[in-house]
N, C-alpha and C positions, 0 to 999 in steps of 0.2 A: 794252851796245854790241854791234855785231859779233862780236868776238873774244873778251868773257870778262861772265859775269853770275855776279851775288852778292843772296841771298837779301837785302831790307830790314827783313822783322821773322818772329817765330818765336812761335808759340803750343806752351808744352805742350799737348799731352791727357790727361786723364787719365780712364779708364774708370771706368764707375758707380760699380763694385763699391768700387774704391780711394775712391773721394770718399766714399763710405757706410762705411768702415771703420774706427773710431776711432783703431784700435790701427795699423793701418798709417801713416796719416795722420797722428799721431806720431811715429812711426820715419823715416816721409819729410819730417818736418819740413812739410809743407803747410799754409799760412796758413786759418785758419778762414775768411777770407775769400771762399778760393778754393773755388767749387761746383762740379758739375758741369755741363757745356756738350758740345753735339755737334760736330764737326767740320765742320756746315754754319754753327753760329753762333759758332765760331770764325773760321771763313775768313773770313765777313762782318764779324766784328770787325777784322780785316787793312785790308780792302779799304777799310770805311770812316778808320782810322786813316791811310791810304798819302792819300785824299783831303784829310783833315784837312791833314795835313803837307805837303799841295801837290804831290806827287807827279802830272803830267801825265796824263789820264784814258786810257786805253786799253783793246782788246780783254781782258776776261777767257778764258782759257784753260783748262780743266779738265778730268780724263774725267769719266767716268760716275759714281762716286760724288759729284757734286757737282750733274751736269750733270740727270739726274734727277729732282734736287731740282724743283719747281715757285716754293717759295717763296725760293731761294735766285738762281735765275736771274729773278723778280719781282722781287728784291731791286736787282739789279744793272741793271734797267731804271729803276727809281726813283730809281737815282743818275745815268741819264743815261750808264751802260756799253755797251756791247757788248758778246756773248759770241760764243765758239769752243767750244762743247760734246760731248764725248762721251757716248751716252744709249746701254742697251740694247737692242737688237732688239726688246723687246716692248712700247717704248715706244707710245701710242697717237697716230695725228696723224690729221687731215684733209687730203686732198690739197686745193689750190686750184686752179681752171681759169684760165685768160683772161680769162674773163667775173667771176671769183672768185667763182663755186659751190663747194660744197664737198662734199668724200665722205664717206661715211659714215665714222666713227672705225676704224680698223686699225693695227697693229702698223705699224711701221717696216721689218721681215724681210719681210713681207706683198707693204709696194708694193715693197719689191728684187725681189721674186720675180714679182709683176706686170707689175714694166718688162722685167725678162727683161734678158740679157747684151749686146743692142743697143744697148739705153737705158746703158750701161758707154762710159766714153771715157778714155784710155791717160793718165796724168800723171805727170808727176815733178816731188821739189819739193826735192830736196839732193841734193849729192854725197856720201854715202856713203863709208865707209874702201876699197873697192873696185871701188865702182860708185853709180851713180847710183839713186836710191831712188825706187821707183816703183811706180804702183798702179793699177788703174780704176776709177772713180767717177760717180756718178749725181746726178745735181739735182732737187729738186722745192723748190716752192714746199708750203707747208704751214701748219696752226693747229694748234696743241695741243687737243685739246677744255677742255683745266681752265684754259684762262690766261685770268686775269679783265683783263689790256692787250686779247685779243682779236687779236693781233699774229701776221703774215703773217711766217714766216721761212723760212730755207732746211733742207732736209732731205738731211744729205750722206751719201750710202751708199760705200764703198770696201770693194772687193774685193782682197783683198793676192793677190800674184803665184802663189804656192800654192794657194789657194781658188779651188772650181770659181762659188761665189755670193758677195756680199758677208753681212762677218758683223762691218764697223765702221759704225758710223752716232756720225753728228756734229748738233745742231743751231748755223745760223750766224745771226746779224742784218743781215749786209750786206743793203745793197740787193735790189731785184727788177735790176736791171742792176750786174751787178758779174762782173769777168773769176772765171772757176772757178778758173783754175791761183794767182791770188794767194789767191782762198778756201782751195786746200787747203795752199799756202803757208805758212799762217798757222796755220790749224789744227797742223798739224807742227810750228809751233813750241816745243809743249809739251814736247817734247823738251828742250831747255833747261832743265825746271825739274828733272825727271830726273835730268839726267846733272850739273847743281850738289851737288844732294841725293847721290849716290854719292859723288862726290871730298869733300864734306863729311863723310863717315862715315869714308872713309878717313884721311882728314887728324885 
């Protein structure tokens, strides 16, 4: 809701080393059954479980160790998702034109540095404990070279108030027409899952 979110389902992890350990995996009591799995086919095991249970399809939200993935964000296209991704700077994309030409493959840091601090426009997307949380940010239209959909997304660059360049990058699925300030909206939401995760550790 608004006012208060609670995690729906939870995966252990358990690194390699442990699942390959006899003597550990004893000790920790873990089911023979249970093998080892990455944190991308975990989440995807979530995501599909939350469908199964009828859980209402929405925006996937994630940074960079997820968003990266190529076959986890394919993944999430297959079910008929939406994402909000956070990706590294040295991710590679294609710019699209108008005419939808495309550029040759470059970094994501690349075309920030290409559109230069003009192509930068001022948003805020919450109120803050003190003040309103705000950033500047760039748009482009974009292709992944490796996505086998072949799909035209948005490439979102923010520059945090500190930083003289931007050095966050997001990819989004909304539309080619869609308002920027609910894009970065949204994106920001993943702050929620954050700050659940905290008060969970402490509680």
């Amino acid at each position: 809701t608004h006012t208060a979110h609670l995690p729906i389902d939870f995966e252990l992890y358990l690194p390699q080393k442990w699942v390959e350990d006899p003597d550990r995996r004893e000790a920790a009591r873990i089911p023979v059954k249970i093998q080892f799995r990455t944190k991308i086919q975990l989440a995807l095991a979530m995501i599909d479980r939350a469908l199964e249970a009828g859980v209402p399809p929405a925006e996937v939200l994630t940074d960079s160790a997820y968003g990266d993935c190529l076959d986890f964000r394919s993944h999430l296209r297959h079910k008929g998702l939406g994402y909000g991704v956070g990706i590294h700077g040295t991710t590679l994309v294609q710019r699209v034109d108008k005419e939808g030409r495309l550029s040759e493959p470059t970094s994501a840091q690349q075309v920030a540095q290409q559109l230069g601090n003009k192509a930068l426009r001022p948003i805020s997307w919450r109120q803050g404990t003190n003040k309103k949380l705000r950033a500047r940010f760039a748009f482009r239209r974009v292709l992944i070279p490796a996505d086998p959909l072949q799909e035209v997304v948005w490439l979102v660059m923010e520059r945090p108030q500190d930083k003289d360049q931007p050095t966050k990058f997001y990819l989004c699925t909304r539309p080619a027409r869609t308002a920027k300030k609910a894009m970065v909206r949204q994106l920001k939401e993943r702050y929620r899952t954050e700050q659940v995760y905290e008060e969970l550790k402490g509680e």
